[in-house]
N, CA, C and O of each residue as an XYZ file, in Angstrom:
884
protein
N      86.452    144.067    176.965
C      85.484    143.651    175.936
C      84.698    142.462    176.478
O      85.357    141.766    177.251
N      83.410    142.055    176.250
C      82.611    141.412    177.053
C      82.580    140.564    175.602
O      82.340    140.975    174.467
N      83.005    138.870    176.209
C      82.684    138.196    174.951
C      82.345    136.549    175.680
O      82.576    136.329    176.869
N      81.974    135.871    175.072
C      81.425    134.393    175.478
C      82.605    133.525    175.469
O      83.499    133.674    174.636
N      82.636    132.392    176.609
C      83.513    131.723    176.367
C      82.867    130.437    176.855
O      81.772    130.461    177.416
N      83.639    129.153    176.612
C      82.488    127.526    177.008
C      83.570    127.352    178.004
O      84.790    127.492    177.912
N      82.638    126.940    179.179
C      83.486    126.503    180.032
C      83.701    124.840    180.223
O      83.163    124.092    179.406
N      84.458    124.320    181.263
C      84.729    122.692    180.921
C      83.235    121.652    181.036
O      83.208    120.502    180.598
N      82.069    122.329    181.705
C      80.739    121.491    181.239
C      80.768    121.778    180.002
O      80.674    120.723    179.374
N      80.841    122.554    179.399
C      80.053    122.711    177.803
C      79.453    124.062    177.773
O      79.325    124.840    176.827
N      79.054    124.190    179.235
C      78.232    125.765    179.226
C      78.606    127.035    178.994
O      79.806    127.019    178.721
N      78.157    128.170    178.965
C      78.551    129.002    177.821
C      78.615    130.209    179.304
O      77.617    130.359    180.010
N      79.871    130.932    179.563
C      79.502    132.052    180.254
C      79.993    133.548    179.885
O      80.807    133.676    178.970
N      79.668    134.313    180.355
C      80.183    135.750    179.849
C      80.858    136.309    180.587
O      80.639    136.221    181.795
N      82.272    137.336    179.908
C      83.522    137.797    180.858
C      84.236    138.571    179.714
O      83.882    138.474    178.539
N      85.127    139.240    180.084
C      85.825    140.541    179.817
C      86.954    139.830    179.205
O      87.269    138.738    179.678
N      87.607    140.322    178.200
C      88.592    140.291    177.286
C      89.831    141.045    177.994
O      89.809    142.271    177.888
N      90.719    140.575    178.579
C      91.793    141.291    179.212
C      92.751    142.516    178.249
O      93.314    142.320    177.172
N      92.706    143.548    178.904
C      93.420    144.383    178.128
C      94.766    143.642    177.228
O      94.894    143.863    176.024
N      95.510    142.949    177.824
C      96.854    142.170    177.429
C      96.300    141.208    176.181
O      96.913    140.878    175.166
N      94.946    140.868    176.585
C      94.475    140.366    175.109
C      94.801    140.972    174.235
O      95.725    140.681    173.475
N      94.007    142.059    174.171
C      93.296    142.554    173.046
C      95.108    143.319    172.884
O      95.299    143.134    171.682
N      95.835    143.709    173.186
C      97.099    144.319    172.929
C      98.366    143.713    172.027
O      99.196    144.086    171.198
N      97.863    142.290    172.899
C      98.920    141.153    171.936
C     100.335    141.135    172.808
O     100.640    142.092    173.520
N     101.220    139.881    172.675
C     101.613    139.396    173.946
C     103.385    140.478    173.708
O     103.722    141.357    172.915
N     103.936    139.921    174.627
C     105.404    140.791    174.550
C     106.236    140.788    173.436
O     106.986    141.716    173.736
N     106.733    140.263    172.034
C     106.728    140.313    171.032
C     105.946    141.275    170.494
O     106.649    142.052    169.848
N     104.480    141.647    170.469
C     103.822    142.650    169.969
C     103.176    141.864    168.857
O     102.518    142.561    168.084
N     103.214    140.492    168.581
C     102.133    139.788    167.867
C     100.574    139.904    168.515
O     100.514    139.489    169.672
N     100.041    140.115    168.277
C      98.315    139.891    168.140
C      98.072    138.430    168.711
O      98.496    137.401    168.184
N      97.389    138.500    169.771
C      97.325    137.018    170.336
C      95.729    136.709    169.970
O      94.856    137.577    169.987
N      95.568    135.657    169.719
C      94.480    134.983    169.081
C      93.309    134.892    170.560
O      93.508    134.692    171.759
N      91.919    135.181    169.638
C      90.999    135.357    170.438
C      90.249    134.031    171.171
O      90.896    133.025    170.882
N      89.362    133.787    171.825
C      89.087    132.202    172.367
C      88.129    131.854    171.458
O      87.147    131.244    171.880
N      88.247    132.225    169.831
C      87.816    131.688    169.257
C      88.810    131.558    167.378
O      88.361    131.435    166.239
N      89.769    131.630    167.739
C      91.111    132.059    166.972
C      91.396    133.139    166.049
O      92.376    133.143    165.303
N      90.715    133.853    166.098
C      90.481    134.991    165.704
C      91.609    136.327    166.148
O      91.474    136.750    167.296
N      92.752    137.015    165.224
C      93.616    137.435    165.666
C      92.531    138.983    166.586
O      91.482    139.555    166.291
N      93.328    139.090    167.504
C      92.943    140.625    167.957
C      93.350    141.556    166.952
O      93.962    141.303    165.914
N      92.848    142.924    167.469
C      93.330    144.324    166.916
C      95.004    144.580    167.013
O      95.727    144.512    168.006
N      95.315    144.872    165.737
C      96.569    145.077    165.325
C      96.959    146.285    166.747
O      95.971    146.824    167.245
N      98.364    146.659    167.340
C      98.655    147.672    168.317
C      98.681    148.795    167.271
O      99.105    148.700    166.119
N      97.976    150.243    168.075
C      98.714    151.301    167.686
C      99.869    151.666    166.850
O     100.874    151.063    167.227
N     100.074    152.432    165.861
C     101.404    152.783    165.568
C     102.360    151.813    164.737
O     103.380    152.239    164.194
N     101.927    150.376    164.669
C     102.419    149.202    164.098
C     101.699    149.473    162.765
O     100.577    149.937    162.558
N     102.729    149.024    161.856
C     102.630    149.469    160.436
C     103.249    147.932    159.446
O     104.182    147.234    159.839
N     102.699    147.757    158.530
C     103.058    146.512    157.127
C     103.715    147.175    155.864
O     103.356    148.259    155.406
N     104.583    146.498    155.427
C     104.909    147.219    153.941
C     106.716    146.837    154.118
O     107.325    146.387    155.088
N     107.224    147.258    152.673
C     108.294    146.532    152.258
C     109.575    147.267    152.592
O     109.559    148.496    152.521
N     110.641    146.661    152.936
C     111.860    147.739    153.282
C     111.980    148.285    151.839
O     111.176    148.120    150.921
N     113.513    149.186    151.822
C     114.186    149.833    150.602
C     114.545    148.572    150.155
O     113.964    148.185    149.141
N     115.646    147.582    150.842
C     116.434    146.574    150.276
C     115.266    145.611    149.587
O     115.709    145.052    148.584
N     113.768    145.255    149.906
C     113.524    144.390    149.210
C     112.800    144.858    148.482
O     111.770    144.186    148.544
N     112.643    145.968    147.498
C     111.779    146.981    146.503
C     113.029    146.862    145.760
O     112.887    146.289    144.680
N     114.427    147.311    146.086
C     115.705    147.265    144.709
C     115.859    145.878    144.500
O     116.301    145.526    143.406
N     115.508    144.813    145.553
C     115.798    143.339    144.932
C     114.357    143.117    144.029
O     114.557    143.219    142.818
N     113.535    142.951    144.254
C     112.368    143.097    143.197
C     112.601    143.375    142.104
O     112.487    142.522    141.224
N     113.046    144.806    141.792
C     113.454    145.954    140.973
C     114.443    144.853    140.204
O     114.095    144.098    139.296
N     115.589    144.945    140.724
C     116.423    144.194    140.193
C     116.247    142.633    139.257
O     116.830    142.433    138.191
N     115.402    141.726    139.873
C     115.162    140.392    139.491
C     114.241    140.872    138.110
O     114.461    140.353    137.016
N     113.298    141.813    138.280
C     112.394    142.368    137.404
C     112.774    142.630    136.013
O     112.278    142.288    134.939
N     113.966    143.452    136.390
C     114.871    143.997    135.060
C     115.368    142.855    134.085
O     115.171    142.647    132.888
N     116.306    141.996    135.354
C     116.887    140.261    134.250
C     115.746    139.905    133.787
O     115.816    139.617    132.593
N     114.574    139.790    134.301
C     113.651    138.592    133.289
C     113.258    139.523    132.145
O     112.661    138.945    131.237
N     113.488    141.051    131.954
C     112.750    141.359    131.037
C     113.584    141.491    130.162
O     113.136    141.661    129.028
N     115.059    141.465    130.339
C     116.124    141.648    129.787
C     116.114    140.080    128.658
O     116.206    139.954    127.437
N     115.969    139.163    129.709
C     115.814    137.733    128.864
C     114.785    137.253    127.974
O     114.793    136.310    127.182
N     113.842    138.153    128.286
C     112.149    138.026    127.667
C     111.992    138.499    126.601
O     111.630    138.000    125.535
N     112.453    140.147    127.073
C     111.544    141.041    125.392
C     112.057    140.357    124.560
O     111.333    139.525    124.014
N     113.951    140.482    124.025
C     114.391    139.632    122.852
C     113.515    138.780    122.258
O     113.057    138.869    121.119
N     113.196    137.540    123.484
C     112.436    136.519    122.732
C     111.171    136.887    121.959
O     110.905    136.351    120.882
N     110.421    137.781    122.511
C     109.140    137.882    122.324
C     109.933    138.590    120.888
O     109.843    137.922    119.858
N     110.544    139.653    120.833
C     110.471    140.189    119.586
C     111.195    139.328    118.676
O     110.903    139.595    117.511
N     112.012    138.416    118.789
C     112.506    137.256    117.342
C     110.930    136.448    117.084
O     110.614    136.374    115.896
N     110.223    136.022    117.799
C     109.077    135.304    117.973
C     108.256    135.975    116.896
O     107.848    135.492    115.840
N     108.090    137.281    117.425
C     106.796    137.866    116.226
C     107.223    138.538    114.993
O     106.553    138.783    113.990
N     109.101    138.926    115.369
C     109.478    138.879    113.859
C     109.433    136.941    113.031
O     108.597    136.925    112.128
N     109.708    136.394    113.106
C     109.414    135.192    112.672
C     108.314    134.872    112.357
O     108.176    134.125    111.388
N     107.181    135.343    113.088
C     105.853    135.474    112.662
C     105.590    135.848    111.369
O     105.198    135.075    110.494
N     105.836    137.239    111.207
C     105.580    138.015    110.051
C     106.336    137.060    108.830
O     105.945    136.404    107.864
N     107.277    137.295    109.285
C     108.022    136.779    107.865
C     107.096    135.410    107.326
O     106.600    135.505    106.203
N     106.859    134.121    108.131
C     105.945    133.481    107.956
C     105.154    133.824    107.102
O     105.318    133.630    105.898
N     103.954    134.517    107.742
C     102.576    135.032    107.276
C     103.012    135.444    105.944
O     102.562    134.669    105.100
N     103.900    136.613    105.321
C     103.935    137.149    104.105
C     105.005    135.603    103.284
O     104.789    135.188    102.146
N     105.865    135.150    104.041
C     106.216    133.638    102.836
C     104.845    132.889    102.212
O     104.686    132.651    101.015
N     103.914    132.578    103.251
C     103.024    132.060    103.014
C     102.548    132.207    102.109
O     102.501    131.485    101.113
N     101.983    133.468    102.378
C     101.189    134.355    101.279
C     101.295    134.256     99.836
O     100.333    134.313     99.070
N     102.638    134.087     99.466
C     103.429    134.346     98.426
C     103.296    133.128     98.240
O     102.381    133.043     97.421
N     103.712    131.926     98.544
C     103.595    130.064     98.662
C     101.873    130.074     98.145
O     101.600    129.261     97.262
N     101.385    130.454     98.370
C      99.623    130.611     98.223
C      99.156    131.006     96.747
O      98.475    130.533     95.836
N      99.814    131.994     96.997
C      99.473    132.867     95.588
C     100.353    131.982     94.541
O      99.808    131.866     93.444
N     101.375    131.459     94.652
C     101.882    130.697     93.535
C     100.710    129.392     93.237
O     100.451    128.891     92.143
N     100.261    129.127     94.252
C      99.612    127.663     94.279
C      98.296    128.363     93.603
O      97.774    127.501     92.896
N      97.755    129.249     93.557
C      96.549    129.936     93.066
C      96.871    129.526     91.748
O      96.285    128.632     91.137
N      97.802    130.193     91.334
C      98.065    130.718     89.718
C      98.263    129.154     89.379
O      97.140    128.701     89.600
N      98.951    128.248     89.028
C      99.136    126.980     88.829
C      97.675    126.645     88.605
O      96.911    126.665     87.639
N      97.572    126.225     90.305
C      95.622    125.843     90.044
C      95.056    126.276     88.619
O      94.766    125.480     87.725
N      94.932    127.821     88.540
C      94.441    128.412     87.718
C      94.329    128.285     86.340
O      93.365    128.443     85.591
N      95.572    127.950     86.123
C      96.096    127.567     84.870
C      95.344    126.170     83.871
O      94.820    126.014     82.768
N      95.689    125.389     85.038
C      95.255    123.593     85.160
C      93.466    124.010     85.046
O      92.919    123.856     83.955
N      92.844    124.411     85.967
C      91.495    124.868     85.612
C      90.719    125.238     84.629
O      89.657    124.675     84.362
N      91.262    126.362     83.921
C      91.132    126.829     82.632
C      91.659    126.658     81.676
O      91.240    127.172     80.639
N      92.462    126.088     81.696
C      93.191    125.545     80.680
C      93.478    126.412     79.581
O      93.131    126.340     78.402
N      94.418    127.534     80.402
C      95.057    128.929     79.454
C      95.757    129.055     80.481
O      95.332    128.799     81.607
N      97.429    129.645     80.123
C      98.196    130.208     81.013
C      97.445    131.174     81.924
O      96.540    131.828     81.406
N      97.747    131.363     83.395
C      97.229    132.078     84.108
C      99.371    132.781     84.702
O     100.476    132.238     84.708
N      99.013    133.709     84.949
C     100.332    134.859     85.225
C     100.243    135.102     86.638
O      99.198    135.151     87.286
N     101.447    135.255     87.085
C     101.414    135.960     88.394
C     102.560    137.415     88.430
O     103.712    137.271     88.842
N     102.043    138.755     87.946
C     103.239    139.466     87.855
C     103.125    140.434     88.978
O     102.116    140.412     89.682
N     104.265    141.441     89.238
C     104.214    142.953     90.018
C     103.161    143.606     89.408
O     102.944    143.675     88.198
N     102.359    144.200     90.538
C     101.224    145.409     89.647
C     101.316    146.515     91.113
O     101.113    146.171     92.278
N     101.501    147.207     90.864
C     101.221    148.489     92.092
C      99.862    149.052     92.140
O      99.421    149.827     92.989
N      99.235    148.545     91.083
C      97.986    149.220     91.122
C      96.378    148.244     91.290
O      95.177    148.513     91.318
N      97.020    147.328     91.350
C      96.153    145.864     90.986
C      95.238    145.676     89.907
O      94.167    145.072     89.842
N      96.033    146.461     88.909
C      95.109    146.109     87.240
C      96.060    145.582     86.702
O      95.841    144.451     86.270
N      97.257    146.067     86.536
C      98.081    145.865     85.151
C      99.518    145.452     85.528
O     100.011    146.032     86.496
N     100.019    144.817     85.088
C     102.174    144.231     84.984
C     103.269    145.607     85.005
O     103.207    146.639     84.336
N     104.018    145.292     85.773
C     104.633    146.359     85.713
C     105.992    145.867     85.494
O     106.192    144.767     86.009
N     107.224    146.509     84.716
C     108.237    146.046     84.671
C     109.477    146.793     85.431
O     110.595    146.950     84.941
N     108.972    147.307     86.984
C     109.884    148.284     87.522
C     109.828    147.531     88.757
O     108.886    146.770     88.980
N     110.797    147.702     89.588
C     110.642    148.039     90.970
C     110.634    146.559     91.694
O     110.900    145.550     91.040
N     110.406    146.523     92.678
C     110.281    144.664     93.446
C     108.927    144.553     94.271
O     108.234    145.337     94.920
N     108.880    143.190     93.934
C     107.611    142.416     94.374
C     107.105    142.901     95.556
O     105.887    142.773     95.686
N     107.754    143.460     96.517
C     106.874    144.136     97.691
C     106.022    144.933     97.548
O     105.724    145.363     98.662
N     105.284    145.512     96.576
C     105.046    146.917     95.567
C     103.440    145.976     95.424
O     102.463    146.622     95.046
N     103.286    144.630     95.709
C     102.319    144.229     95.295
C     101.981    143.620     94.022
O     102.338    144.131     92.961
N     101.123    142.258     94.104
C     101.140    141.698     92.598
C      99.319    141.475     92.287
O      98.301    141.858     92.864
N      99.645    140.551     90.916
C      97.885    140.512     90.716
C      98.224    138.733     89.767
O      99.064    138.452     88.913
N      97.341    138.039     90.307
C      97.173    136.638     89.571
C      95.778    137.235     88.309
O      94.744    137.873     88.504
N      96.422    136.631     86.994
C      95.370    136.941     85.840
C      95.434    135.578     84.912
O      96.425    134.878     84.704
N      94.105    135.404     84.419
C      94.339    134.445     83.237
C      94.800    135.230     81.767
O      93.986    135.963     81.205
N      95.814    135.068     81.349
C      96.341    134.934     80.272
C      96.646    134.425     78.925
O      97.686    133.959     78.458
N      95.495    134.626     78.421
C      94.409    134.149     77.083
C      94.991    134.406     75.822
O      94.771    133.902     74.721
N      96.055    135.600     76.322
C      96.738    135.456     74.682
C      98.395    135.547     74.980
O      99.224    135.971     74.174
N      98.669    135.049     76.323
C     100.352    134.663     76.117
C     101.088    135.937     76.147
O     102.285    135.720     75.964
N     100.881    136.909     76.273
C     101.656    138.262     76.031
C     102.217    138.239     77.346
O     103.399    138.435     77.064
N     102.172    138.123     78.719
C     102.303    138.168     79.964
C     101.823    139.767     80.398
O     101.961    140.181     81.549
N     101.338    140.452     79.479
C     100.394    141.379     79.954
C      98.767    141.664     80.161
O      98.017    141.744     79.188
N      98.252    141.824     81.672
C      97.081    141.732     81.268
C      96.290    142.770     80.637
O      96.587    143.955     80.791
N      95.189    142.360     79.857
C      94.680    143.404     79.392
C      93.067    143.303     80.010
O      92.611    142.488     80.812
N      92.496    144.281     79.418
C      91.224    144.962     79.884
C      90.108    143.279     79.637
O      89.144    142.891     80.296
N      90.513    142.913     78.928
C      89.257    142.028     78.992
C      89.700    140.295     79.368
O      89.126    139.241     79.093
N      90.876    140.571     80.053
C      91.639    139.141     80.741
C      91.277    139.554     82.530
O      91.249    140.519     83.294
N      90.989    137.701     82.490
C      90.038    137.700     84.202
C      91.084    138.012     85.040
O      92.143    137.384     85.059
N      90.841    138.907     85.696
C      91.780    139.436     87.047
C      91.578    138.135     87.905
O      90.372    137.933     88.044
N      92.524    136.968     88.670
C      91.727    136.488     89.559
C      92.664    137.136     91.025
O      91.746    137.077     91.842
N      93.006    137.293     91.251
C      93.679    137.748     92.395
C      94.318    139.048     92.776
O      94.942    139.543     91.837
N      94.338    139.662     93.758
C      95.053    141.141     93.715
C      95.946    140.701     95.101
O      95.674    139.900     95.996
N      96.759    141.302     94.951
C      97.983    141.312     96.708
C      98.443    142.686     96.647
O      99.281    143.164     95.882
N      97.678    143.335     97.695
C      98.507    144.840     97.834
C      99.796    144.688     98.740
O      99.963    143.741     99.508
N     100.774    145.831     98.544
C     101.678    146.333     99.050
C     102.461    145.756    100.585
O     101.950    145.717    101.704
N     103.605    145.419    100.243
C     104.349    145.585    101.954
C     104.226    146.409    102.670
O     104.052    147.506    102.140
N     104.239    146.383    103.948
C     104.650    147.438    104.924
C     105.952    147.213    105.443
O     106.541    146.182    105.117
N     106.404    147.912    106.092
C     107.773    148.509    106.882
C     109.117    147.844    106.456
O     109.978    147.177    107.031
N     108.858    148.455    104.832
C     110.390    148.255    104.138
C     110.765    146.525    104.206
O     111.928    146.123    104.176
N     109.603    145.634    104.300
C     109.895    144.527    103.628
C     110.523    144.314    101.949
O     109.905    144.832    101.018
N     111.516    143.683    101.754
C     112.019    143.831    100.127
C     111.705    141.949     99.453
O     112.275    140.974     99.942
N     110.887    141.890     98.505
C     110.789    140.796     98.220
C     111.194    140.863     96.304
O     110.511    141.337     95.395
N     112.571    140.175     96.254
C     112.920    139.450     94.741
C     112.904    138.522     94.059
O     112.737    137.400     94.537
N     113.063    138.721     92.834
C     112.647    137.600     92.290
C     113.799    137.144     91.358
O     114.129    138.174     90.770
N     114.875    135.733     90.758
C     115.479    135.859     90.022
C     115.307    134.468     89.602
O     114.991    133.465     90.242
N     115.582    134.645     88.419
C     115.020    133.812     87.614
C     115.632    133.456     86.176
O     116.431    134.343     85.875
N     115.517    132.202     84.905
C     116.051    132.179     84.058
C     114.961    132.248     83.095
O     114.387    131.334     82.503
N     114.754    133.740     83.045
C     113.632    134.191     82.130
C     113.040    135.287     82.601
O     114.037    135.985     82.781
N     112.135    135.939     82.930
C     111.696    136.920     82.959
C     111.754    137.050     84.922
O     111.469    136.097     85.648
N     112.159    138.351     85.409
C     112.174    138.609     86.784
C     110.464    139.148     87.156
O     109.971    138.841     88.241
N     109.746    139.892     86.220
C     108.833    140.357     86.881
C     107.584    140.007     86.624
O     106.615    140.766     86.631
N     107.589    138.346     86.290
C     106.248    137.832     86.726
C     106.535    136.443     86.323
O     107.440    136.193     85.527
N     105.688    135.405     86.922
C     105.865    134.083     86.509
C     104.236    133.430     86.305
O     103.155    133.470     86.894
N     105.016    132.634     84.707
C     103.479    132.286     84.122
C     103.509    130.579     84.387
O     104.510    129.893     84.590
N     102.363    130.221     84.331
C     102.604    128.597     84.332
C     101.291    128.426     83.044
O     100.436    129.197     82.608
N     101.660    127.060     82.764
C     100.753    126.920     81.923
C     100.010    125.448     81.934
O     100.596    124.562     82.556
N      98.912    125.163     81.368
C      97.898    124.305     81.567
C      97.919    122.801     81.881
O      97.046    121.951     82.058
N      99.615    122.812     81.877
C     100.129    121.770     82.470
C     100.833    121.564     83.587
O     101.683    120.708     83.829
N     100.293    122.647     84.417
C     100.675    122.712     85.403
C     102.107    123.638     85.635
O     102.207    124.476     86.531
N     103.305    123.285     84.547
C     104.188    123.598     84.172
C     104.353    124.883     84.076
O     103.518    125.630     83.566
N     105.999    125.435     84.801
C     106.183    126.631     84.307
C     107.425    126.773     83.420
O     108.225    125.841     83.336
N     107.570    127.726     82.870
C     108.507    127.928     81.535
C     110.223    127.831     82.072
O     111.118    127.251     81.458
N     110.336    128.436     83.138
C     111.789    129.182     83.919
C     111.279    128.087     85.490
O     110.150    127.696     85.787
N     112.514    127.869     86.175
C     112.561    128.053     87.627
C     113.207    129.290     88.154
O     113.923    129.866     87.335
N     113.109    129.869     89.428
C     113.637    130.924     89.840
C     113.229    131.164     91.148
O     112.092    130.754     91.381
N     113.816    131.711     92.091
C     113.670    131.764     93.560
C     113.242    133.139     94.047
O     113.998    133.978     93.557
N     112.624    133.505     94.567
C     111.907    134.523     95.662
C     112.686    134.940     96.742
O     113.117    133.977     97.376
N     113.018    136.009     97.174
C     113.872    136.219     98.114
C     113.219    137.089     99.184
O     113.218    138.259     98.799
N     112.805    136.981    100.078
C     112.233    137.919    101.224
C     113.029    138.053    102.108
O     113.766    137.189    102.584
N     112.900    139.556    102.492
C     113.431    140.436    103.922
C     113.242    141.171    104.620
O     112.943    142.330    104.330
N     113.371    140.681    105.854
C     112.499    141.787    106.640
C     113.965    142.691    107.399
O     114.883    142.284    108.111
N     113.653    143.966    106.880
C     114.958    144.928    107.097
C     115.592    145.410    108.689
O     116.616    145.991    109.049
N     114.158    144.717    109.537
C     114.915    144.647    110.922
C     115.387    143.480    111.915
O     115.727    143.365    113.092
N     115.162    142.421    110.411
C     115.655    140.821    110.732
C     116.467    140.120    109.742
O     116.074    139.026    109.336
N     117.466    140.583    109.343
C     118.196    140.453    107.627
C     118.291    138.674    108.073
O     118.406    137.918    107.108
N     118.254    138.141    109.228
C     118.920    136.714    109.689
C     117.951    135.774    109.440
O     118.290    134.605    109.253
N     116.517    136.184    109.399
C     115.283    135.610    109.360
C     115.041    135.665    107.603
O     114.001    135.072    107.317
N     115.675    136.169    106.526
C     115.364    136.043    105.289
C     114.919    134.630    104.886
O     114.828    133.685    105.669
N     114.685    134.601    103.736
C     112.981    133.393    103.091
C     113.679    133.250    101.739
O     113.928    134.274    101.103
N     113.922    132.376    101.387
C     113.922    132.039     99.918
C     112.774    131.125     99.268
O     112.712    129.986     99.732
N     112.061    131.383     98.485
C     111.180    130.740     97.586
C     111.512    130.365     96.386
O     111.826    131.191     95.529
N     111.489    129.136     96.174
C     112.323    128.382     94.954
C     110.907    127.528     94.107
O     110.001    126.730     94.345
N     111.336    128.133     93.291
C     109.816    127.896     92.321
C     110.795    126.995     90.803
O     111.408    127.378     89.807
N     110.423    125.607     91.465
C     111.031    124.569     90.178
C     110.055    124.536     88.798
O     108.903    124.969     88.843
N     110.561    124.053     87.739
C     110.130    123.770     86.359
C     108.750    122.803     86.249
O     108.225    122.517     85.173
N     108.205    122.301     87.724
C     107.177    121.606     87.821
C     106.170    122.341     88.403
O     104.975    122.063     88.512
N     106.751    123.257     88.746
C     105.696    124.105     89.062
C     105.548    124.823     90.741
O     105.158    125.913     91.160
N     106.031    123.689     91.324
C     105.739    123.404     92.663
C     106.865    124.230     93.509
O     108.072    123.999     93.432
N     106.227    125.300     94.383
C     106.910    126.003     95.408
C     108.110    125.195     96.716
O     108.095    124.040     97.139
N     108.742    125.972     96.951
C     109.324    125.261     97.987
C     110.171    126.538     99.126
O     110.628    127.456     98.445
N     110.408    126.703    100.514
C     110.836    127.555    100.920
C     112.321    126.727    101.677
O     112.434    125.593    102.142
N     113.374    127.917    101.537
C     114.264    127.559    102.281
C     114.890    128.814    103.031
O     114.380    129.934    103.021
N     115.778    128.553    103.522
C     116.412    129.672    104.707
C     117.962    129.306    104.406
O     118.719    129.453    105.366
N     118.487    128.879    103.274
C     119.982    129.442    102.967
C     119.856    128.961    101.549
O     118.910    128.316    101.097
N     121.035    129.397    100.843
C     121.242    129.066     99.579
C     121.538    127.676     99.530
O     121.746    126.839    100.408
N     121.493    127.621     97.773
C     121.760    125.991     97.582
C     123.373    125.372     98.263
O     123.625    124.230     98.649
N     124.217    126.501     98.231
C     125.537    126.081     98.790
C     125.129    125.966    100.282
O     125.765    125.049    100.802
N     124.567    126.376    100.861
C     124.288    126.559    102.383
C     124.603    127.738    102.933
O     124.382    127.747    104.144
N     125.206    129.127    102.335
C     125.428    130.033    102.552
C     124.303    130.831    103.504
O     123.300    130.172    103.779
N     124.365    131.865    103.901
C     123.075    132.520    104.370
C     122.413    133.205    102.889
O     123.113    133.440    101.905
N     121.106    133.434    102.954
C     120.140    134.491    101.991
C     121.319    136.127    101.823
O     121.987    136.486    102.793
N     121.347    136.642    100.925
C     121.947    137.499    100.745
C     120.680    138.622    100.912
O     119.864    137.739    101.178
N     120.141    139.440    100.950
C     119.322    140.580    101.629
C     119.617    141.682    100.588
O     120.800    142.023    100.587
N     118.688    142.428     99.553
C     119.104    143.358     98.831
C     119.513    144.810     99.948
O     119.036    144.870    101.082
N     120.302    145.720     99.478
C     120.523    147.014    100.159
C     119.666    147.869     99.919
O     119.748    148.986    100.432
């Protein structure tokens, strides 16, 4: 190969690339050009990974995912449960507001349909915040809907118990509600992650994660 090289003046002359160059030295490394530049890889010489270090890969690969997914999935179950406590923490704080605003009981009951009170079934089913103008705890056709909450998904179970009525809670213009009673959420592929919502005589929400004894949340079947 005909290539330039500087000789010890500085000056520049032209000459042949020795075969043993361009071949690479007895080892079979690629010997660097007179300008450091590796030569042409030899014939027949090949890159890439044995068996033993593809099953160690393989292997290290498996532990971290073994240690990982778990987390990731307690992480975004914890999520959820969050998001729908919230929700529920929200919607209580609505109805209160509501109440204090207008100055008429405002209700928060079960509705499956988001018009009307229902006296069946549990709060996952979906509820509806209404002002409640004549005290019945049912709404009727010409009482202001203010809020609708549709339905759980994937067999979330949310209860309600209480010293007074289980399937809806009213507050009234004093902020005040009639009963205290607690909220119970579960998510049926995290019974450990359950939510209690404790709704005191002042009105004011509060969430916890065991009973008042310290027991764990009990989880309906």
């Amino acid at each position: 190969m005909d290539v330039l090289t500087s000789g010890p003046g500085g000056g520049i002359r032209r000459g042949l690339l020795s075969n043993s160059a361009r071949a690479g030295d007895k080892h079979g490394n690629p010997r660097r050009g007179p300008f450091g530049l590796a030569g042409p890889r030899p014939a027949g010489q090949t890159t890439g990974y044995t068996l033993i270090e593809l099953m160690t890969t393989l292997a290290v690969v498996t532990v971290l995912l073994g240690a990982v997914v778990p987390s990731v999935k307690s992480t975004l179950g914890s999520t959820r449960v969050a998001a729908h406590v919230n929700h529920l923490v929200g919607d209580l704080a609505l109805t209160r507001s509501e109440a204090i605003k207008r100055r008429v009981d405002a209700v928060l009951c079960k509705s499956p349909d988001g018009r009307r009170c229902v006296r069946r079934g549990g709060w996952e089913q979906g509820w509806i915040v209404f002002a409640d103008r004549n005290a019945d705890r049912r709404r009727q056709a010409n009482e202001t809907l203010l809020h609708v909450h549709g339905a759980w998904t994937r067999g979330y179970t949310l209860r309600y118990a209480a010293f007074g009525s289980r399937h809806y809670v009213a507050f009234h213009p004093s902020g005040l509600t009639r009963t205290n009673g607690t909220f119970t959420f579960c998510d049926p592929d995290e019974p450990s992650m359950a939510r209690a919502v404790v709704l005191s005589k002042t009105g004011r929400p509060r969430v916890a994660r065991v009973r008042p004894d310290g027991r764990p949340l009990a989880c309906p079947p």
